[in-house]
C-alpha positions in Angstrom: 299.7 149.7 292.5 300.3 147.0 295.0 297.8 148.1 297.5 295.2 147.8 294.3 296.9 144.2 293.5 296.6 143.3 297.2 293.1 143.7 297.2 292.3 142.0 294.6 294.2 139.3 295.5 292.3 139.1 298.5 288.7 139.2 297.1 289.9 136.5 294.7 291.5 134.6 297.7 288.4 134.5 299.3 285.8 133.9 296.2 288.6 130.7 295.6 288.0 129.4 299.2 284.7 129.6 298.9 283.6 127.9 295.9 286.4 125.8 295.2 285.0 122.3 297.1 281.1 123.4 297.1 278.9 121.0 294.6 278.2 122.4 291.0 275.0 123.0 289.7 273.4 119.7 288.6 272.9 119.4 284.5 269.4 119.2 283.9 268.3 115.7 283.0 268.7 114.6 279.4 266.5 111.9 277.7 267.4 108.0 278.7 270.3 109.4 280.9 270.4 108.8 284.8 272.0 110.7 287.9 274.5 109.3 290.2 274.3 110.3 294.1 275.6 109.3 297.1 278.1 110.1 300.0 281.9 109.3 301.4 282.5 109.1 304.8 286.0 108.6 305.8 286.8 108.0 309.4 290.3 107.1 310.6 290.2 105.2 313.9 293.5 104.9 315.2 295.4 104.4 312.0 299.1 105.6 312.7 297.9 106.8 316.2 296.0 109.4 314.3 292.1 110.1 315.0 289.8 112.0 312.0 287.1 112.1 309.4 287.5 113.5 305.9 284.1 114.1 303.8 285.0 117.0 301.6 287.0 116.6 298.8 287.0 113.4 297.9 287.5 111.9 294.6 285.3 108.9 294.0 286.3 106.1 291.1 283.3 104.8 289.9 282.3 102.0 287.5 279.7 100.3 285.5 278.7 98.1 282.8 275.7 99.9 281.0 273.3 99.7 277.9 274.2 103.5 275.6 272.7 103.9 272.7 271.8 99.9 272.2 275.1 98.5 273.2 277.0 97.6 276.5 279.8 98.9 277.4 282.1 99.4 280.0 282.5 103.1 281.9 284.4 104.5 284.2 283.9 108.0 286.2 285.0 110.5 289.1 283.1 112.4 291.5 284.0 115.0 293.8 282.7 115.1 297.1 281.3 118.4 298.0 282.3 119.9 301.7 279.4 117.8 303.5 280.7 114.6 301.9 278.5 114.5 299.3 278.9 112.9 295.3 276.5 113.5 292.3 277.1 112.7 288.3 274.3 114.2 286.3 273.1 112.2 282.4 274.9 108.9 282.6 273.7 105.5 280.8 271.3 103.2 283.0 273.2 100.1 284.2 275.1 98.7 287.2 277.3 100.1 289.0 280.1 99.7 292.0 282.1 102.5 293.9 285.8 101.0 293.0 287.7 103.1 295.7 288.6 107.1 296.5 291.6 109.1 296.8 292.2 111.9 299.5 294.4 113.8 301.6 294.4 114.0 305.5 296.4 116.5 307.2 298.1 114.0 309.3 298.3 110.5 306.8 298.8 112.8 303.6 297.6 111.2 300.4 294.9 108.0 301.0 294.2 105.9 298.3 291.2 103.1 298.7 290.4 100.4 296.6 288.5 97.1 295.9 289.7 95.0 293.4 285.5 93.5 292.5 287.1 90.7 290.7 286.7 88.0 293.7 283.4 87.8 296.0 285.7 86.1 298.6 287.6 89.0 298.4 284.9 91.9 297.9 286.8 94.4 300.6 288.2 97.8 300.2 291.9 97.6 300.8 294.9 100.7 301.0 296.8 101.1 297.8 300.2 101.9 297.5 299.4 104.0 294.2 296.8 106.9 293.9 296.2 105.2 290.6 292.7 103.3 290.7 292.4 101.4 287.8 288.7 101.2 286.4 288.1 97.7 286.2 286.0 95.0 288.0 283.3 93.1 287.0 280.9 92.7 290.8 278.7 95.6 290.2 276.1 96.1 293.6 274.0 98.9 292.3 271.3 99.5 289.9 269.6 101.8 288.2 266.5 102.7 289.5 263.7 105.6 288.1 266.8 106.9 286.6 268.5 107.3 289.9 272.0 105.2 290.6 271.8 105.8 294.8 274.8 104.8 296.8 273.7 106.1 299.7 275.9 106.9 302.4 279.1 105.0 302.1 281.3 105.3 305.6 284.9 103.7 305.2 286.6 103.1 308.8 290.3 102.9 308.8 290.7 101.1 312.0 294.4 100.9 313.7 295.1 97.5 312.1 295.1 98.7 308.9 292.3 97.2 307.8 289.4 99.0 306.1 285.8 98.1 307.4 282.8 99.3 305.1 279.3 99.9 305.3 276.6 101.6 303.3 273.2 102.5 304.8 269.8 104.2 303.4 270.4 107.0 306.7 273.0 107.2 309.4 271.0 107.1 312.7 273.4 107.6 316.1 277.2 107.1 314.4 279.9 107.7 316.8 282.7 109.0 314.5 286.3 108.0 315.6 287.1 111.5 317.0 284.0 111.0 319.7 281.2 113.5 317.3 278.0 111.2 316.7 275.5 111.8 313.6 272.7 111.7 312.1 272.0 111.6 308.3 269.0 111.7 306.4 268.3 109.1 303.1 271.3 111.0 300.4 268.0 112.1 298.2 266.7 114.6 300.8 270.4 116.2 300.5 270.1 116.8 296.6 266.0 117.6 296.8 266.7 120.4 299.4 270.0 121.5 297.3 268.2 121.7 294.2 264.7 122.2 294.6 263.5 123.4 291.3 265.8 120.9 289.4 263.9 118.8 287.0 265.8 115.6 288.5 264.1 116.3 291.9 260.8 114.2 290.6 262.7 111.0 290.3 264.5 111.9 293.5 261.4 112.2 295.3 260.7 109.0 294.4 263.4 107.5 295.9 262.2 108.3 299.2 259.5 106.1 299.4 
């Protein structure tokens, strides 16, 4: 009886680490509603002496002022990076919308909690939080709804040894040197879903977000 539970405790083990930070099937597109993409690179420079770059598993806050079913309203969501750093929210209203931090967890800095206030353009920085709480609220929104794709492209948030959090977001990552010496190379964040999920309906309006 407990070689029988063993086993299965293994198989199960194993299914878990498997599946448990890949991304989910994308819901098929519904009428009016648009999908969210992009991608989270986290690279720790120095920070606390320590030296590494977190993509998988992180939770993205993400908010928007939109236009659902005549009216505008406020919203407020989470997406989970999958283990290649990449975010995607399938049927949400058209609007604007900003990335208003992340939360994660480094093997050497525990939890990491990032977040811009997007109340102040003089102050329109990502910043460390001493809470994992991110509140959804702000009112500078950067990105818009386009052939029902919201693209934030790749978003790659340095945490440099000063503490201070430097922030960039870019169409393709040509020649990066990450802070523990690898360098990449990343094609535009719609080629990542269109190759993921070729016979999604969604892949026509990603397709057109390559040219």
């Amino acid at each position: 009886m407990r070689t029988r539970f063993f086993i299965w405790f293994l198989i199960f083990s194993a299914f878990w680490i498997s599946c448990g930070s890949t991304l989910p099937e994308i819901d098929e597109p519904v009428e009016n509603k648009c999908l969210i993409i992009g991608s989270v690179i986290f690279d720790v420079n120095g920070y606390h002496e320590v030296n590494t770059t977190v993509r998988e598993n992180i939770e993205v806050a993400i908010i928007g002022k939109v236009i659902d079913s005549g009216q505008e309203k406020r919203v407020g969501f989470w997406a989970e990076t999958d283990d290649n750093g990449y975010f995607a929210l399938a049927n949400v209203p058209p609007g604007m919308y900003a990335i208003k931090g992340f939360r994660t967890r480094t093997m050497d800095l525990g939890d990491v909690a990032v977040i811009n206030e997007l109340t102040d353009p003089q102050r329109n920085y990502f910043e460390l939080s001493r809470s994992d709480a991110i509140p959804m609220t702000g009112s500078l929104l950067d990105v818009a709804s386009k052939n029902r794709v919201i693209n934030f492209k790749h978003n790659i948030f340095s945490l440099h040894r000063n503490g201070i959090i430097s922030f960039q977001r870019s169409n393709q990552i040509r020649d990066f040197k990450l802070s523990a010496g690898d360098v990449i190379n990343l094609p535009p964040v719609p080629s990542y879903f269109l190759e993921k999920f070729p016979a999604s309906a969604w892949s026509v309006f990603l397709d057109m977000q390559m040219n």
